[in-house]
DOVONU-677828 format. One record per residue (C-alpha): x, y, z. Coordinates in Angstrom, 3 decimals. Layout:
X	Y	Z
...
//
This chain:
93.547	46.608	-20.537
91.789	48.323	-23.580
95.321	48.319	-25.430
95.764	44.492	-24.704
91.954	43.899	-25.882
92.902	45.838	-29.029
96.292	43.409	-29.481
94.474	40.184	-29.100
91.547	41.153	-31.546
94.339	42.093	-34.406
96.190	38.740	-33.405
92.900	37.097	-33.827
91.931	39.102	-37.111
95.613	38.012	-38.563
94.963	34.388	-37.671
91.826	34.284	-39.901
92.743	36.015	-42.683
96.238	33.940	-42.566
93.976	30.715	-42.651
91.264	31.896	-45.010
94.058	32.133	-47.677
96.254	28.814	-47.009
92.381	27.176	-47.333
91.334	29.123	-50.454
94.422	28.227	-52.247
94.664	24.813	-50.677
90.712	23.953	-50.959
90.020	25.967	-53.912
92.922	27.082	-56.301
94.041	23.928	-57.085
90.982	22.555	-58.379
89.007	25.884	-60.105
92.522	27.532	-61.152
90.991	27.999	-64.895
87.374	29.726	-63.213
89.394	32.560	-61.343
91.396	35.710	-63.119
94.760	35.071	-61.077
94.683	38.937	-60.528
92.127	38.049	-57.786
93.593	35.284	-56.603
96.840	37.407	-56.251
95.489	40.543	-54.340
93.638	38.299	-52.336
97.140	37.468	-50.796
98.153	41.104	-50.335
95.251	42.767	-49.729
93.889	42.107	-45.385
91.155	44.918	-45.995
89.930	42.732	-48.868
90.418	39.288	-47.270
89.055	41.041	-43.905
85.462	42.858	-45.604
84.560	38.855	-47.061
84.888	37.411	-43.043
83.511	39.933	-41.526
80.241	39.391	-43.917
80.517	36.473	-42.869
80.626	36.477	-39.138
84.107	35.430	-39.271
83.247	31.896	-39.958
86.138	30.575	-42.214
83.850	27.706	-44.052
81.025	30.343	-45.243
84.193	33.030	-46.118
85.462	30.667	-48.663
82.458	29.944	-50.355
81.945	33.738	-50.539
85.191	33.732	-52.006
84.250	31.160	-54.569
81.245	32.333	-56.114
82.525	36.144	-56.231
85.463	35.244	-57.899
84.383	32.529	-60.572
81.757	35.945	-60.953
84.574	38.672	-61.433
85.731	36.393	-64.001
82.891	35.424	-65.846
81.937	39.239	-65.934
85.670	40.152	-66.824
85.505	42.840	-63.421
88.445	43.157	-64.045
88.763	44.863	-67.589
85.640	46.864	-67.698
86.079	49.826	-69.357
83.669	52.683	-70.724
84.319	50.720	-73.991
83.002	47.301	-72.190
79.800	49.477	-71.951
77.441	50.034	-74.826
77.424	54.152	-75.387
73.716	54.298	-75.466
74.052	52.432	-71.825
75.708	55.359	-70.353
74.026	57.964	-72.055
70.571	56.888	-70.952
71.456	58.417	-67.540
70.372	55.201	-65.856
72.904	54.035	-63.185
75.743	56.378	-62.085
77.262	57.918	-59.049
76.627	60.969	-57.585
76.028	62.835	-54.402
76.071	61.625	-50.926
73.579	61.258	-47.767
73.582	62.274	-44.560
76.432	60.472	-43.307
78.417	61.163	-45.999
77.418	58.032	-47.936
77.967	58.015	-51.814
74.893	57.945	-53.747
74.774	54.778	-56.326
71.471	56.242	-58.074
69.721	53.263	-60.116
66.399	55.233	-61.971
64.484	52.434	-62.784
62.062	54.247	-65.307
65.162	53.705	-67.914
65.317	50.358	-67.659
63.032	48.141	-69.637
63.200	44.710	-69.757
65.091	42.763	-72.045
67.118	39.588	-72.242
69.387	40.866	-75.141
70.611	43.709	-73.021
70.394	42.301	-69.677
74.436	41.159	-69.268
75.420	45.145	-70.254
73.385	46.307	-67.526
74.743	43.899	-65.385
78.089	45.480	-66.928
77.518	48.646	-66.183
76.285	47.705	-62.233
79.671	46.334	-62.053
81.680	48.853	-63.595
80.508	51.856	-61.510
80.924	49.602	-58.322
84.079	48.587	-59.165
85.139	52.405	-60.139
83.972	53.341	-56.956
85.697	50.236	-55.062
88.998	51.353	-56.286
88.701	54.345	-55.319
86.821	54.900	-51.861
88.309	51.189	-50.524
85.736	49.983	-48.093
83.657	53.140	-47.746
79.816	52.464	-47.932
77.852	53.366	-50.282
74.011	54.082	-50.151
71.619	52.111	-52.997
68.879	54.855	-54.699
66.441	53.155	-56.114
64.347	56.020	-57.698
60.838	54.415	-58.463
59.245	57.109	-60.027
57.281	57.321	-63.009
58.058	53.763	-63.479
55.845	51.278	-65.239
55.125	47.297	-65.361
57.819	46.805	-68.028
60.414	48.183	-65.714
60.151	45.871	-63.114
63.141	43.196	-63.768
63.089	40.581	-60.579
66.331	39.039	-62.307
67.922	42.444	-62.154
66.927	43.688	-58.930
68.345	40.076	-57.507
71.651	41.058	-59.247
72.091	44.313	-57.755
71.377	42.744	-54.347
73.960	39.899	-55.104
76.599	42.922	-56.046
76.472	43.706	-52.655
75.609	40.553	-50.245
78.181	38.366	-52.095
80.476	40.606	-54.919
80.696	43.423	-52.974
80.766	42.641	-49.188
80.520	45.558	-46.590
80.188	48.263	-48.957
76.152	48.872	-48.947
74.851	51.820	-45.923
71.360	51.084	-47.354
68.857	51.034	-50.191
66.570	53.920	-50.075
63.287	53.150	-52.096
61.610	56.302	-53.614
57.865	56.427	-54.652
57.593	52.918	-55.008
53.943	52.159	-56.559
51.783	49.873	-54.585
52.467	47.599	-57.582
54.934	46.610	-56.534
54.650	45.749	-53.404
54.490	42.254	-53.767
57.775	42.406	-55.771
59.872	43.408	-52.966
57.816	41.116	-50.245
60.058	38.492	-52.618
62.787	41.172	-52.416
62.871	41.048	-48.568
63.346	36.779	-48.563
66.684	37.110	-51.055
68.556	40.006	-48.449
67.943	37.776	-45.267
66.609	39.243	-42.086
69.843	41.408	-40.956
69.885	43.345	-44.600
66.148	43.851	-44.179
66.845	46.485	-41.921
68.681	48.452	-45.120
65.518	48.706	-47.032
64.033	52.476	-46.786
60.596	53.185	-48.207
60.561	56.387	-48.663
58.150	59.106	-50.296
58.921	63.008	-51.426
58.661	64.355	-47.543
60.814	60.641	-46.092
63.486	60.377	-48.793
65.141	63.965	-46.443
65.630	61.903	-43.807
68.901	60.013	-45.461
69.524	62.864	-48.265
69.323	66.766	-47.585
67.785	68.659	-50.180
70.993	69.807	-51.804
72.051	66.305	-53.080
68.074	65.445	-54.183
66.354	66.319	-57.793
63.695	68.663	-57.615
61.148	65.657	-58.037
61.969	64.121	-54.678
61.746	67.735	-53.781
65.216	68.535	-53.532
67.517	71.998	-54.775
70.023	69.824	-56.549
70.989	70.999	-60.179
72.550	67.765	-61.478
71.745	66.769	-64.844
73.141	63.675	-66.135
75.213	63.822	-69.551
77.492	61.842	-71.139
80.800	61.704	-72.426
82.262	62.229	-70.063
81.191	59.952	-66.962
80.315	61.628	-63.439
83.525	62.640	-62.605
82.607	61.633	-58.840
80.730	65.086	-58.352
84.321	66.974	-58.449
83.307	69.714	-60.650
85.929	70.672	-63.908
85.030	74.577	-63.474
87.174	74.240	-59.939
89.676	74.517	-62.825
88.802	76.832	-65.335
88.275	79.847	-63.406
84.593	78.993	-62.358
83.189	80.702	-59.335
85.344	79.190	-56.959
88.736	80.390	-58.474
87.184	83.497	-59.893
89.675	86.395	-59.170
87.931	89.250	-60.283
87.416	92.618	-58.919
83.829	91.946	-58.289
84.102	88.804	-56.660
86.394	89.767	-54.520
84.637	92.654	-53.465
81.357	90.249	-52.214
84.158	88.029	-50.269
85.902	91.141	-48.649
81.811	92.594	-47.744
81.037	88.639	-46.161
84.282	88.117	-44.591
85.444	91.189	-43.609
89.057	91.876	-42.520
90.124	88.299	-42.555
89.547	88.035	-46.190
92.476	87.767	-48.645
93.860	91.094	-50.765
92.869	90.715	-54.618
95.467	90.024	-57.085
94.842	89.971	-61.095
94.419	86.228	-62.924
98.024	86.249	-64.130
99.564	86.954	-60.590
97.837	84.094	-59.487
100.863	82.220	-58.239
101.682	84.959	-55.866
99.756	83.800	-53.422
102.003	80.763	-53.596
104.053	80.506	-49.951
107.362	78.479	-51.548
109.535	77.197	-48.508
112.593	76.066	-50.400
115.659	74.887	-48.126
117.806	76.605	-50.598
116.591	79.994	-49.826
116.956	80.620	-46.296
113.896	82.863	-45.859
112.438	82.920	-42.043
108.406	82.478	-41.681
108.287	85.870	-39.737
109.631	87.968	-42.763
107.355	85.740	-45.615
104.547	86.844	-43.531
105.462	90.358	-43.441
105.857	90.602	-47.500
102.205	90.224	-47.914
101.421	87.150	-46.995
101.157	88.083	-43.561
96.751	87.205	-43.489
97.772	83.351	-43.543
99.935	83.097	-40.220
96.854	83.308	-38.173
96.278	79.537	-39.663
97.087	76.337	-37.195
98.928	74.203	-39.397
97.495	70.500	-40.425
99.042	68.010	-37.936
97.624	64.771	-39.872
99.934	64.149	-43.167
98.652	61.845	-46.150
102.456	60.450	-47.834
101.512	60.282	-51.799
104.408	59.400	-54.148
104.093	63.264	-55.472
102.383	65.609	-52.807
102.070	65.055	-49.268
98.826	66.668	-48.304
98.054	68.159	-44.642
95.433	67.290	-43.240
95.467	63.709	-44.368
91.383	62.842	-44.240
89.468	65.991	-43.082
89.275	69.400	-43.462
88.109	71.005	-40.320
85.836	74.491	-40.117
85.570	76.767	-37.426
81.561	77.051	-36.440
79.968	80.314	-37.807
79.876	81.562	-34.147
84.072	80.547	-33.678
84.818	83.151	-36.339
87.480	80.662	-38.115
85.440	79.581	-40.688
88.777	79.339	-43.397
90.967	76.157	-43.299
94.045	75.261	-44.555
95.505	72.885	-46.916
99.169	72.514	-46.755
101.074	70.456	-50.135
104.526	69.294	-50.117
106.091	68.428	-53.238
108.852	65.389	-52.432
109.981	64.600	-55.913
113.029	66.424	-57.696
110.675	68.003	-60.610
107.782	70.768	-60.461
104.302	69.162	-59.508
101.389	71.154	-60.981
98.274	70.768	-58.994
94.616	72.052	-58.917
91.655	71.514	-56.734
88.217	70.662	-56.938
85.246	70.386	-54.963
81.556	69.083	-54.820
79.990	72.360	-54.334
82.223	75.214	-56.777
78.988	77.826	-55.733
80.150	77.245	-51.990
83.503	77.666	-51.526
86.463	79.806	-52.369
90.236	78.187	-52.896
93.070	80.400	-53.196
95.157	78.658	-55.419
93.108	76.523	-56.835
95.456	75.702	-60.036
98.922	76.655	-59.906
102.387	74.553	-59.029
105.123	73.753	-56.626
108.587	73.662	-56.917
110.768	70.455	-55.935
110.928	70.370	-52.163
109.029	73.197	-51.842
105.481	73.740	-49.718
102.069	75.538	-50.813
99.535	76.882	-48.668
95.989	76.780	-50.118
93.042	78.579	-48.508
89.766	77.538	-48.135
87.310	78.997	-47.322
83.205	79.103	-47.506
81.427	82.455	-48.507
78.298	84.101	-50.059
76.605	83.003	-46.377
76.945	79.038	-47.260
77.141	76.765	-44.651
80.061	73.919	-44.420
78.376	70.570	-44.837
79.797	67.117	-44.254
78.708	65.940	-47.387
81.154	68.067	-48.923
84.351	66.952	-50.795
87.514	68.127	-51.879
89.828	67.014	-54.372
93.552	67.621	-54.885
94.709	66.651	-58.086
98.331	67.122	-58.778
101.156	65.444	-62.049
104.685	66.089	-62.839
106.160	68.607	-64.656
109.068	68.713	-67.136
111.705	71.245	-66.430
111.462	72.409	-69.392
107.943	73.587	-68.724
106.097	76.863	-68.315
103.900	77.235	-64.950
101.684	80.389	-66.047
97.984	79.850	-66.396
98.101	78.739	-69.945
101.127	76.617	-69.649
99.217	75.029	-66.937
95.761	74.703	-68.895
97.825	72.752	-71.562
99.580	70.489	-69.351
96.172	69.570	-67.837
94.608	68.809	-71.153
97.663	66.718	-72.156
98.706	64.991	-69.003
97.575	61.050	-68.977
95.100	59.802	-66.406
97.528	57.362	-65.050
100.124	60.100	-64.537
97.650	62.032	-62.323
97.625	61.782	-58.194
94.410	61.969	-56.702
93.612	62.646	-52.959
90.078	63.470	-51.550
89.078	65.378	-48.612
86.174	65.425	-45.903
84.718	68.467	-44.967
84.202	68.591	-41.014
82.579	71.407	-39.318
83.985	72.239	-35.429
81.244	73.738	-33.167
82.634	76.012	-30.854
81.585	75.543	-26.634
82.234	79.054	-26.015
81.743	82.146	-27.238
85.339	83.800	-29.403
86.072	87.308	-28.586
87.243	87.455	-32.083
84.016	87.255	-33.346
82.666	90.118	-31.697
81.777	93.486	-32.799
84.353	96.278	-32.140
81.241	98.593	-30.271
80.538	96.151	-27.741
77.247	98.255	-27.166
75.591	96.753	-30.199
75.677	93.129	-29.447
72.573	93.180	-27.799
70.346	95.016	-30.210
71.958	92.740	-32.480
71.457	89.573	-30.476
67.673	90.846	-30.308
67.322	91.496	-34.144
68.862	88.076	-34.404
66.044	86.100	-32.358
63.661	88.104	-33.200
64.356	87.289	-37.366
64.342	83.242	-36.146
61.286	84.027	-34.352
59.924	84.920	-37.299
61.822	82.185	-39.456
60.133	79.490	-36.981
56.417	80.718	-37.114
56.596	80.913	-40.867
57.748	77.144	-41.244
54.875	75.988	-38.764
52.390	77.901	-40.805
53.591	76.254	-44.058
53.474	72.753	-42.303
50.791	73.048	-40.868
49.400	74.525	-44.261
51.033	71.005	-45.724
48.858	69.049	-43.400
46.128	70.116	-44.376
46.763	69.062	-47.838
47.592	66.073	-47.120
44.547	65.123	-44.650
42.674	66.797	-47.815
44.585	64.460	-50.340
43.584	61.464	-47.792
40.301	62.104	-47.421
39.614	62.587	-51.558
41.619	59.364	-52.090
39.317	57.165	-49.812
36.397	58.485	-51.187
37.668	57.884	-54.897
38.871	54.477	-53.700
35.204	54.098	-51.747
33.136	54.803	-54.656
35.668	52.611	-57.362
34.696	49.963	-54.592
30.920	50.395	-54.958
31.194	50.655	-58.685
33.170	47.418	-58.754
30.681	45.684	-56.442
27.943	46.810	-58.341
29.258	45.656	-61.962
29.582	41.843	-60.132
25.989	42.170	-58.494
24.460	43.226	-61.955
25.998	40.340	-63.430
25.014	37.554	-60.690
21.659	38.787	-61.345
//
């Protein structure tokens, strides 16, 4: 029944989009041909997930979908969506640190971070901002297809010549008509009761279902959508993020992933704090230039079993499950295709594996990158892979971090000439050479698997000492747990104490007020 239900909604699904674009051309097209850029027009006739996001907005009602259609397109080309570039932009735009991408919430949302302080308004500079709005949504539309994306408005420190109605009403277009299906929700930081009547106007231009988006949030709400890692330290948050530019937010994958940072750091010492935290299961150490030893090559043309790999060495990795999920790119096909699944600190199998395939007939050079370099180790991180060959790549957290879902990973990877060295400064050149367009990107979710029962693996060899340990253990989050009350409860305080001063400042303003329009009646 549930498989028949599932037919006739994708029947039903086809039938719409197949009419929404015999009526756009039919009804629309033929008349406005000069106010479209036929490159919409065109993918709008390939692309269901594109055709799809615009009915769905719309409740699936054809008539409303292709007036969507209409104004976001006659939009895209009046804006030239198209052909933004960084060059579109105005430099000082992007160096102002204004509107960019970076981070994610709590369900794994990217952050679109709009810091309205920086923004002043201005009629001659209104259309780049507008620009730049577009470009970083469309950057990010090209690249995460369909994914949501969560709106920060960061409020703070933000005065009367900030607030824009025109450009506010934009952004909210980008996503209700330009944009459709792509915003989680907007979360509003430390907006000042200024304001307030602002967004009451706000409220009337989303409609009553995109109400529900709007988050007002202060320094102790914003944590409810964002954990502390992916928030400044003035919404109280641990993250380190500083804006710069050139070059643009490289969608948080850090470039030290690459450059022997602390996640592909090698060295004696390093290894020796990953062999104290992980114990046996931890890789040997190998020198920087013997880096691509710890390559696993499984050519067809050398016949080599996987018992007698694993017994030269690399014998640490066969306790992996290999990926069953595949992701087919034109250069690398990457196992798992979407996620990259952690064992829960109590499971004991807190590495994962990533398993590349090259499938062309030259070498593919590849490195990785992540989110969060200070979290994770990747063994290679930056090496390359012969023609029909496979790579193993180890993953794994350490220095006590935890696996988070906001995490990402991403496997870059280009082709080689023959011709080509594949040591570590062959391979820095190539990287610094290679064009953008030659590049294959792939990004991975980080997924944490909590374990139902306990894994004799994880236990202690002296059996004898779990339970002092198990006692040490409470009794530390005991301890953990009364601390945190005290300092909330110290933090109520402060606040009833903040509450209390503020009424009687705003109590005594009030009688001075009062008394400055009785003295003049009189």
């Amino acid at each position: 029944m549930t498989a028949t239900m599932a037919e006739n909604h994708a029947q039903i699904k086809a039938k719409l989009i197949s009419e929404t674009r015999r009526r756009f051309e039919a009804e629309y097209v033929t008349e406005k041909s000069d106010k479209y850029d036929p490159r919409d027009v065109e993918r709008l006739q390939q692309d269901d997930n594109w055709v799809e996001s615009y009915l769905s907005w719309r409740h699936n009602v054809v008539e409303e979908t292709l007036k969507m259609l209409d104004e976001s397109f006659q939009w895209r080309k009046e804006i030239c969506v198209n052909d933004l570039t960084e060059s579109s932009i105005p430099r000082w735009l992007l160096e102002i640190g204004g509107i960019y991408l970076h981070g994610y919430d709590k369900e794994g949302n990217k952050l679109f971070w709009i810091r309205v302080k920086y923004h002043i308004k201005d009629q001659k500079t209104i259309l780049d901002k507008k620009k730049l709005i577009a470009f970083w949504l469309e950057r990010y539309a090209k690249r995460e297809n369909g994914k949501p994306i969560t709106v920060m408005f960061d409020l703070s420190d933000t005065g009367l010549n900030s607030i824009d109605m025109d450009f506010v009403r934009f952004i909210i277009n980008c996503f209700k008509v330009y944009y459709p299906k792509y915003l989680s929700k907007i979360v509003i930081f430390d907006m000042p009761w200024i304001m307030n009547a602002a967004f009451k106007i706000v409220k009337t231009w989303l409609g009553p279902e995109a109400v529900s988006l709007l988050k007002f949030t202060s320094k102790n709400e914003v944590q409810d959508y964002v954990s502390v890692e992916y928030l400044p330290p003035h919404m109280g948050g641990t993250d380190p993020f500083k804006y710069s530019y050139p070059p643009l937010v490289d969608d948080d994958f850090q470039t030290p992933l690459c450059e022997n940072g602390p996640i592909t750091s090698e060295d004696e010492t390093s290894s020796k704090e990953d062999i104290e935290s992980d114990g046996k299961e931890t890789l040997e150490t190998v020198p920087n230039e013997e880096q691509t030893a710890l390559l696993k090559k499984l050519n067809p043309s050398e016949p080599t079993s996987k018992v007698e790999e694993n017994e030269k060495g690399d014998s640490k990795i066969k306790s992996f499950k290999k990926p069953l999920s595949v992701f087919k790119g034109p250069l690398l096909h990457i196992s798992p295709a979407e996620e990259l699944y952690f064992g829960s600190t109590e499971s004991g199998e807190k590495k994962t594996l990533i398993v590349l395939t090259n499938v062309t007939k030259n070498i593919v050079a590849f490195k990785v990158r992540t989110t969060a370099p200070e979290k994770y180790r990747v063994k290679p991180s930056n090496s390359s892979c012969d023609p029909g060959a496979s790579v193993d790549i180890i993953v794994s957290p350490h220095g006590g971090f935890i696996v988070s879902a906001q995490d990402r990973f991403l496997i870059m990877a280009a082709e080689m000439e023959q011709s080509s060295g594949t040591g570590p400064a062959e391979l820095t050149q190539f990287w610094k050479q290679v064009p953008r367009n030659k590049v294959m990107e792939h990004r991975l979710r980080c997924h944490t698997v909590e374990s139902s029962k306990p894994n004799t693996l994880t236990l202690k060899d002296n059996a004898f000492n779990m339970s002092d340990k198990t006692g040490e253990d409470i009794y530390l989050q005991l301890n953990r747990l009364l601390e945190s009350n005290r300092k909330l409860e110290d933090q109520v305080q402060r606040c009833i104490w903040f509450q209390q001063l503020l009424l009687s400042l705003t109590l005594l303003l009030l009688a001075v007020v009062v008394s400055f329009f009785y003295s003049l009646l009189s």
